[in-house]
C-alpha positions in Angstrom: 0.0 0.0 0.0 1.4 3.5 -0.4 2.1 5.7 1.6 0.1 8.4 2.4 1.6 12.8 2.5 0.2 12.4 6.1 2.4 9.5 6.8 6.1 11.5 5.8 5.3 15.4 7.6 7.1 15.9 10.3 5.1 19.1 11.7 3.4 21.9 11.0 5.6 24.0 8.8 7.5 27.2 10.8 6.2 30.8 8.8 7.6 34.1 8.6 5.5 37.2 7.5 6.4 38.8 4.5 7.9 41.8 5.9 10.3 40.3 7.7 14.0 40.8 6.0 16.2 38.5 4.1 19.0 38.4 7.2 15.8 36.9 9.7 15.0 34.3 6.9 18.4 33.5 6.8 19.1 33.4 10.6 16.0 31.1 11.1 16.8 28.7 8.7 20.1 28.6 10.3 18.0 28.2 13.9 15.5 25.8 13.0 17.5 23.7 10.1 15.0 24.3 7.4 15.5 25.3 4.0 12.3 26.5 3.3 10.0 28.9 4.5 6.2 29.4 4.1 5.7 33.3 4.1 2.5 34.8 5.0 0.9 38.9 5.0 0.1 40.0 8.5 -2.7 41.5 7.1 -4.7 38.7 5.8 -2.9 35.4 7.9 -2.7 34.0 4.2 0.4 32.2 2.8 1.9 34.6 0.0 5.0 33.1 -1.3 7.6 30.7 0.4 11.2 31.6 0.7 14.3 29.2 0.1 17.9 29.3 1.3 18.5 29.0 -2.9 16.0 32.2 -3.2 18.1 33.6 -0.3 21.2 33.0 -2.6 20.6 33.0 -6.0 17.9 36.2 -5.9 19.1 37.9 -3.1 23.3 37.8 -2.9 24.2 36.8 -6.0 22.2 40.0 -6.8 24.1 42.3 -4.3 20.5 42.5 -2.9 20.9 43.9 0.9 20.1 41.6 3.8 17.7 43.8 4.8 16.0 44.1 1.5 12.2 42.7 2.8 12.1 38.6 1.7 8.7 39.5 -0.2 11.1 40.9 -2.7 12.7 37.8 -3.2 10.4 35.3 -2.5 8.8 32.9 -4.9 5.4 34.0 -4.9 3.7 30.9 -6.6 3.4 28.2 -3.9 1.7 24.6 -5.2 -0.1 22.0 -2.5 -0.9 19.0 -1.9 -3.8 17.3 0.5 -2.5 15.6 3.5 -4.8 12.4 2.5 -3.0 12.2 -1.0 -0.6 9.7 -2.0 3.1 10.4 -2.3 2.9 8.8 -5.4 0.7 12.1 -6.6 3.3 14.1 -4.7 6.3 13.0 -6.7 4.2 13.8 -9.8 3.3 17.0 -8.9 7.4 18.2 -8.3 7.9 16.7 -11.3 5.0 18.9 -13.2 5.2 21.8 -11.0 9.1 21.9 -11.3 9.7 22.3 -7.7 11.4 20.5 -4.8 9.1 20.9 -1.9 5.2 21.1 -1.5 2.9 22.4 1.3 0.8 20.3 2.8 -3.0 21.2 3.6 -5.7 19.2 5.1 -9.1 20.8 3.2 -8.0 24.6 3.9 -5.5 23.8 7.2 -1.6 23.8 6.6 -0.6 21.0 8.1 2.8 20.6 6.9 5.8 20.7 4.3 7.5 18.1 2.1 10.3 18.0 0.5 12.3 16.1 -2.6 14.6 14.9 -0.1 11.4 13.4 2.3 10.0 11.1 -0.8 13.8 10.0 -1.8 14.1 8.9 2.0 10.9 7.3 2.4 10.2 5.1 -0.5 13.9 3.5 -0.3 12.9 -0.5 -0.1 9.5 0.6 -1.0 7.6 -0.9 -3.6 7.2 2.2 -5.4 10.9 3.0 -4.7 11.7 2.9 -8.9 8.2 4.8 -9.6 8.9 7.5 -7.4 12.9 7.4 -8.5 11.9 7.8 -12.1 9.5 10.8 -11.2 12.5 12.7 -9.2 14.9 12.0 -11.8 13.0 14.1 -14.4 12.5 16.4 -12.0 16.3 16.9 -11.3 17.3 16.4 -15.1 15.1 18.8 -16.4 17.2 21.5 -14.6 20.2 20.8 -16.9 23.8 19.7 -15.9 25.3 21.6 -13.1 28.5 23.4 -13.7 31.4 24.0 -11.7 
């Protein structure tokens, strides 16, 4: 049987508001070991973007962007979910469509948690769906070209 999102979340994902700056982002994910953020607007309480340590990086230093440049400015703003009751199966598939490494995780309209490439790579090893999922992540990492040093 496969595994359900439910069954790989750790916890309810940590969030910053969009306000805060690039050097807090940074300074969390350092404190809490996470690479990802979800980001929400104080105003509304609704998620807005999420930011990365490669957002941090690639949009904001690489840039010369200051640290206290606010991360709504360098956040990615489109952020894809996935239902807590959906198979990682349908997970995989969706980084692979979406082009992205990590997913939220909501229960009907409740965020109820985060997962990441690295979560389905470390759960379906031994798994029957091991290869399936394997296959899907592949693509998903090829897709992005050869890295170059």
């Amino acid at each position: 049987m496969v595994k359900k999102v439910r069954d790989i979340i750790h916890s309810k994902p940590v969030m910053l508001p969009s306000d805060d700056n690039l050097y807090d982002a940074a300074n969390f994910m350092q404190k809490k070991n996470v690479g990802a953020i979800p980001i929400f607007d104080k105003n509304t309480n609704n998620i807005v973007g999420m930011i990365t340590d490669r957002d941090i990086v690639v949009r904001g230093v690489a840039n010369n962007i200051k640290s206290t440049t606010p991360i709504a400015d360098v956040m990615t703003r489109t952020v894809h979910y996935v239902q807590a009751d959906d198979d990682i199966l349908k997970a995989a598939q969706m980084m692979r469509d979406m082009q992205v490494r990590r997913l939220l995780v909501k229960e009907g309209q409740q965020l109820v948690g985060l997962i990441s490439l690295g979560d389905l790579a470390c759960t379906c090893k031994g798994e029957p769906i091991e290869k399936a999922v394997t296959d899907i992540l592949y693509r998903l990492s090829e897709t992005y070209g050869p890295h170059v040093m």
